[in-house]
N, C-alpha and C positions, 0 to 999 in steps of 0.2 A: 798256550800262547794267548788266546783269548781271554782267560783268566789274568795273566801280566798286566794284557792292555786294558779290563776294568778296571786292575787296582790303579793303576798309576792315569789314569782317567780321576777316579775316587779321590787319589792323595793331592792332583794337582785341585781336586775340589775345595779339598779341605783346607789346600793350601790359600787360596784366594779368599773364603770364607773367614780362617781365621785372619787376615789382614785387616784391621780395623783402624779409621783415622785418626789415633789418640793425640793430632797437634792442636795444641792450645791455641784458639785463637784468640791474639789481643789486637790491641792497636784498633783502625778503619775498619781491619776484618772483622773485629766483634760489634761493630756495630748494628742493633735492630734496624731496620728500615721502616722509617716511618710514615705515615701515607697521610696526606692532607685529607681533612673530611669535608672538605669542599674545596673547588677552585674556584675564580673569577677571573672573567677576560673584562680587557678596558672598565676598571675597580674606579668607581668617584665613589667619594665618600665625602659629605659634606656637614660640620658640625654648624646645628646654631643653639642661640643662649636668646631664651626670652630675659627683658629688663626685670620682672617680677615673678615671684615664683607663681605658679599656675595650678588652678585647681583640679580637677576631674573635668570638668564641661568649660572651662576659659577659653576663651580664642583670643589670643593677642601678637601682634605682628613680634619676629622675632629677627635677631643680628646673624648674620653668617659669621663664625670665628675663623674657620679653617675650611679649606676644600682639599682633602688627599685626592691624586691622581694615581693610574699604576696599568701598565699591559697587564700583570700580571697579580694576583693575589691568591694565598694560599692558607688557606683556616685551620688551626690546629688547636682551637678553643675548647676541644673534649679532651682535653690530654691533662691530666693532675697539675701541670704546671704552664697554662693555655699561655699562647702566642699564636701572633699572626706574621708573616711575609710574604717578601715582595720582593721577588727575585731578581726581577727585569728590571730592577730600578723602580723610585718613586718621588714624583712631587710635589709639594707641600704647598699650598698658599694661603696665611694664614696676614687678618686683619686684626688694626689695631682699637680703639674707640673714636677714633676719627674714619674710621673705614679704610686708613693708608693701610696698603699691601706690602709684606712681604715676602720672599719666599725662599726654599729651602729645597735641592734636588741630591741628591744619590744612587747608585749603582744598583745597592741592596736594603732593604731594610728589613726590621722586623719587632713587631711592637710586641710588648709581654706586659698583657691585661692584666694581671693579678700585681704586679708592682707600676704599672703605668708608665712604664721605663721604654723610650721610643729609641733603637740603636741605629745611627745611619751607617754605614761604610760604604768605602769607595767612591773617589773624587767626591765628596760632599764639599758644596759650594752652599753659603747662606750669605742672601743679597737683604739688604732691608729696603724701606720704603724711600729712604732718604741718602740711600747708595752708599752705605757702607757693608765691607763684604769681608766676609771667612771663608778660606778653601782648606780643608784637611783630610787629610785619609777619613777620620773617625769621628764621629760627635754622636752624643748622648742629649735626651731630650728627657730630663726630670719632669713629667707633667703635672704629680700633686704640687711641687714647692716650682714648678713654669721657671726651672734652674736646668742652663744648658751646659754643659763641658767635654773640655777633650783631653787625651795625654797625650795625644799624637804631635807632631809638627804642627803648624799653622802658620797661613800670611794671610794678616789684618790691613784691609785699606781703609784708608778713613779720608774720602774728599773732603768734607769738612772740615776737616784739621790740615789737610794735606799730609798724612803722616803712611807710612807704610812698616807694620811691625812681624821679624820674624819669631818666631820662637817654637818653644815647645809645652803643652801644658797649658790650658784655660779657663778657668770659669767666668760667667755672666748671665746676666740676667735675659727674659726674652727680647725686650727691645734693644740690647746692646747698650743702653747710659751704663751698666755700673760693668768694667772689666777687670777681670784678676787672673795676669800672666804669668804665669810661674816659673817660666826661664823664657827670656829674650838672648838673641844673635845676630849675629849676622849686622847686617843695615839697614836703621833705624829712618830715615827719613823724618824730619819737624818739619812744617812749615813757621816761617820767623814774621813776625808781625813786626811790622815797622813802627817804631814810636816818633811822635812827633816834637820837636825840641821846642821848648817855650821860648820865645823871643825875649 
């Protein structure tokens, strides 16, 4: 009897032993986890540009271009294909040669050092210094060619003009003079200048 109850003690061993996980895992499941190699809380980041290139020992007063803000910042710059994010959202205030401000906010971002490619998402709103404004889910910030665009939806105000443009699809430059919309809808809005009739 005692001999019985080793074996079947033994076979259910063998039995759970051989039970092994062989399910593939793809999809979210296979993903590594990756770990930031540094954090930062309340992240400024502030670029500036001296007027002339500068030597080794020069000291010459220099231009603020951009000041990033962010709760949040996460380093991932030791990874073969280095980026950074900003999870908590982040905002952008970046000056023109006259020192006029514009600025640029989002949900999420996250910049990729090795192409210079700055990705916004989520409610990304870009106001300029002179009040015109882009709201879109998504915008891309080309920083070697300073060429911005989106695929997503957008609504362009332009007080200026008084005009209000829907669509989908955008490129332009960083201060907004050259635009290129690639599908419009919806309601257009012109403001009409009144002409004056020669007597």
């Amino acid at each position: 009897m005692i001999c019985k109850g080793i074996a079947m003690v033994f076979m259910a061993m063998l039995f759970f032993v051989s039970c092994g996980d062989s399910y593939k895992r793809v999809g979210e499941e296979a993903k590594k986890t990756i770990y930031p190699r540094g954090v930062a809380q309340n992240f400024v980041l502030t670029y500036t540009e001296a007027k002339e290139n500068l030597e080794t020992e020069d000291v010459q007063p220099t231009k603020v271009i951009t000041v990033l803000t962010s709760p949040i910042s996460e380093d991932f710059e030791n990874l073969i294909f280095p980026y950074r994010t900003f999870p908590n959202g982040l905002l952008v205030d970046f000056y023109d040669d006259e020192n006029q401000k514009s600025i640029v906010k989002a949900d999420y971002g996250i910049i990729y050092s090795a192409t210079n490619l700055i990705d916004l998402q989520g409610n990304v709103v870009l106001e300029t210094h002179d009040g015109k404004k882009l709201e879109t889910p998504q915008l891309f910030y080309d920083q070697n060619n300073e060429w911005i665009f989106t695929q997503e939806k957008f609504k362009y105000t332009n007080p200026e003009e008084g005009t209000i443009m829907d669509g989908e699809g955008m490129d332009f430059n960083k201060d907004l003079s050259f635009l290129n919309a690639h599908k419009t809808y919806g309601l257009i809005l012109i403001k009409e200048e009144k002409k004056k009739k020669d007597d």
